[in-house]
N, C-alpha and C positions, 0 to 999 in steps of 0.2 A: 459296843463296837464289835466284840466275837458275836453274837448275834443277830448282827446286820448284817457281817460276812457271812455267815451260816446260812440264812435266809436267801442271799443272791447265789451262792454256792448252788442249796436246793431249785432255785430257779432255775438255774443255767444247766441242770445235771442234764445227760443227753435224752431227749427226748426220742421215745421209744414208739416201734413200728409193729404190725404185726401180720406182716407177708414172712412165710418162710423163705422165700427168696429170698428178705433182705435182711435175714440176720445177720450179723459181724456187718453189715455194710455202714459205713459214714454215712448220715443222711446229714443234707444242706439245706434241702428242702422237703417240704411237706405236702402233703395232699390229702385231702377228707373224701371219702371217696365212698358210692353209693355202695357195696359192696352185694347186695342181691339181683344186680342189672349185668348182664352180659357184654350189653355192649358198653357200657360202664368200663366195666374192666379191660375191654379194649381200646378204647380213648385210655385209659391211663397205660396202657402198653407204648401207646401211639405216645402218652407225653414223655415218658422214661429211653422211647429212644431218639424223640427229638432233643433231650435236654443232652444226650451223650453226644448228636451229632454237633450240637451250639457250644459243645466245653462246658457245660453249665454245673453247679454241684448234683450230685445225683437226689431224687426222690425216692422217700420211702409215702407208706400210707399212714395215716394219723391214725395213734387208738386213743382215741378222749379218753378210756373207760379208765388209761391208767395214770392218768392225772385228775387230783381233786380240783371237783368244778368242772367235769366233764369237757367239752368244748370248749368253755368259756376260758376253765382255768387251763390249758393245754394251749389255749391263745396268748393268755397273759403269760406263760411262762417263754413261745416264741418270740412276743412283745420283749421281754428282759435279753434275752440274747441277739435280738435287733437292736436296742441301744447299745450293750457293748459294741457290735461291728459296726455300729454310724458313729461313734468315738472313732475309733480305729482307724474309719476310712474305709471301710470294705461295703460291698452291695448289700442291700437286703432283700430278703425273698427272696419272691413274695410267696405267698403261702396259697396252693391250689385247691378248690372246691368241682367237685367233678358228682355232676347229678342232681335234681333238685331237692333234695333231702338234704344233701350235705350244703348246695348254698343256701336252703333256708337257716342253715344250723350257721352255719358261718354268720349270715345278716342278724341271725337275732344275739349273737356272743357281743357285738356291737365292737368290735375291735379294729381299730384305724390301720392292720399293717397292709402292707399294698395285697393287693388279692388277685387271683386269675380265677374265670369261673367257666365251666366246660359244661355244656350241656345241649338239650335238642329241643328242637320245635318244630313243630307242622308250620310250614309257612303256605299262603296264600301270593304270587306275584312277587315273591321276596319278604311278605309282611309275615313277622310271626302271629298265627292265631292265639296264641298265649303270649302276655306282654315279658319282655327281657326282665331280669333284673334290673333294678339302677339301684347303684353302689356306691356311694365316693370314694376312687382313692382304689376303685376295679376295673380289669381287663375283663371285658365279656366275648368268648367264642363261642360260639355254638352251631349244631349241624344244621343244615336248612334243611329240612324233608318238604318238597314240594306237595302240595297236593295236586296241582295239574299233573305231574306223575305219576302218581296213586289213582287217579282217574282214568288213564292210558292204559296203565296197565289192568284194571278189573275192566274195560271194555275188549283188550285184548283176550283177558281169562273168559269171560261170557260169554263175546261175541255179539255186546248188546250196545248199543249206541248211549245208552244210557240205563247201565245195571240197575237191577233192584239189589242195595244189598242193607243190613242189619249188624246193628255193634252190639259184641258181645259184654255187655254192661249191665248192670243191677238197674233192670229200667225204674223201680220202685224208689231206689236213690239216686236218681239223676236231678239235681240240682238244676232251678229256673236259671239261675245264673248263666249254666254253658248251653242255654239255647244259641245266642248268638252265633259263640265260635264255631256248633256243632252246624249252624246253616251254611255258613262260609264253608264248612267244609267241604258239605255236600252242591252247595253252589258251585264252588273251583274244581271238583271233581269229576262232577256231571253225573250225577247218582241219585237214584230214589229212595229215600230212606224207607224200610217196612220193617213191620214188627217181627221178630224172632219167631214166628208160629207157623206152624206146614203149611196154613191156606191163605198168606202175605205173598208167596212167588218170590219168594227171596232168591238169589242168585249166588251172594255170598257173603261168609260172615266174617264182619271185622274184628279182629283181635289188638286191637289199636288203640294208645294212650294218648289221649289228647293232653288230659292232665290240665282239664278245665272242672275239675272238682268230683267226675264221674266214678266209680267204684268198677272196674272194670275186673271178669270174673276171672276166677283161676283158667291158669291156660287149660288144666282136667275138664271144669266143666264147661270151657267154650269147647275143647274136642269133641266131647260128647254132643254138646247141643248141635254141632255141624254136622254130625252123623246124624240126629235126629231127623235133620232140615233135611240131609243128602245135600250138602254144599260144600264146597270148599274154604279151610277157613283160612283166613291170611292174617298173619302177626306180624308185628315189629318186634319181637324179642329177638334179638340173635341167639338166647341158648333155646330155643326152639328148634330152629333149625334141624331136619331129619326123623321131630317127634310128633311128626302128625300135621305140621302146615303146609300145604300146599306151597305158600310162599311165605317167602319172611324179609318183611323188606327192613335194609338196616342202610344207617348212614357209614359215609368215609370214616369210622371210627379211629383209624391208624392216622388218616388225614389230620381232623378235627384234636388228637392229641399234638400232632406237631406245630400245631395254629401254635395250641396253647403254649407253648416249649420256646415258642419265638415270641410270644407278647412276653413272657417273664422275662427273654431277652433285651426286649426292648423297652420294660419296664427298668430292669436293671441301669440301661446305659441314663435311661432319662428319667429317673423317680417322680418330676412332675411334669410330665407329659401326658397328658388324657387320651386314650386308647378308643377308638371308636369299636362299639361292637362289631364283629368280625365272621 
């Protein structure tokens, strides 16, 4: 019996974060969170201060590393302190994945607590060219990045009705796989794909993750390589911004956290009500 106590006791000890901001803070709730993405980190700004304007418990970020079982066991131990508060009568969650590294880590821990998942996609007419998660038992939001956008705008940067331009990616590791998504892209865009080399006419280079399996290069040597070209290069990173892109296109990152901040809300009031991606 002291050893079944023991055991639930160690379960339930408070589960630790490791933002300096949120040291001494209660956390309620959690979040796995990509933490080498910019705009990452701004979606979870964005959901930290929707969850303050919904009343909601406050979030910290999840460090698997200091729970044994990495992810999996830092899941099973939020799992043990969800059954005490569904005793109880109190909400649970649910527990946030922001990025796709951290939802892949979340989907493979296989863990049933309700989930929010924050992340972005190139969409085509609304469709994302990379398929959503599906999750049972998850709220999916995620940014829509148009491509008819993306294509507007390098027709306004060029002044070409239909750009030549070049991604900056390890052509040598690009995967048959994302042929597809990569034509859609350049389809909805209105853009001519050419190879990275002076004598292609390239017009500009993409700094861009589609995140259809591509190896995309460090933003150093896409800089370099656009100097090579004489082009201008355009990222979607937001910590870019000011270190060399011409442009840096990013989503409503402050937006797309407060999506998230209201599904957990609305996960809360109705725990089985199915959430359509958002």
């Amino acid at each position: 019996m002291t050893r079944a106590l023991a055991l639930l006791l160690l379960l339930l000890a408070p589960l630790t974060a490791w933002s300096e901001e949120e040291v001494g803070t209660t956390c309620g709730l959690h979040a796995f969170v990509d933490a080498d993405d910019a705009g990452v980190l701004a979606l979870y700004d964005g959901l930290r201060k929707g969850l303050e304007l919904a009343q909601l418990p406050r979030v910290c970020r999840a460090d698997p590393t200091a729970a044994t079982g990495g992810t999996a066991g830092f899941l099973e131990r939020l799992a043990a302190q969800a059954s005490v508060d569904r005793a109880a009568g109190r909400a649970i969650g649910p527990v946030f994945a922001i990025g796709d590294a951290s939802v892949d880590a979340i989907a493979a821990s296989g863990t049933r607590l309700p989930r929010v998942l924050a992340l972005e996609r190139y969409t085509n007419a609304r469709k994302p060219l990379r398929p959503l998660p599906s999750m049972a038992g998850a709220a999916v939001v995620y940014a829509d990045l148009g491509v008819e956008a993306v294509g507007r705008l390098l027709r306004r940067l060029t002044g070409s009705k239909r750009p030549a331009v070049a991604w900056a990616w390890d052509a040598k590791a690009f995967p048959t796989s994302a042929h597809a998504p990569v034509m859609a892209f350049a389809d909805a865009a209105h853009v001519h794909l050419k190879a990275a080399t002076p004598d292609a006419g390239v017009q500009a280079l993409l700094h861009l993750r589609l995140g259809v399996g591509e190896r995309v290069l460090s933003f150093e040597e896409a800089l370099r390589l656009a100097r090579e070209l004489g082009v201008p290069l355009i990222s979607d990173d937001r910590g870019r911004f000011g270190q060399g892109a011409v442009i840096t296109l990013v989503a409503r990152h402050a937006l797309v956290g407060r999506l998230a901040a209201d599904a957990a809300r609305r996960m809360r009031l109705a725990p089985d009500k199915a959430l359509p991606p958002r």
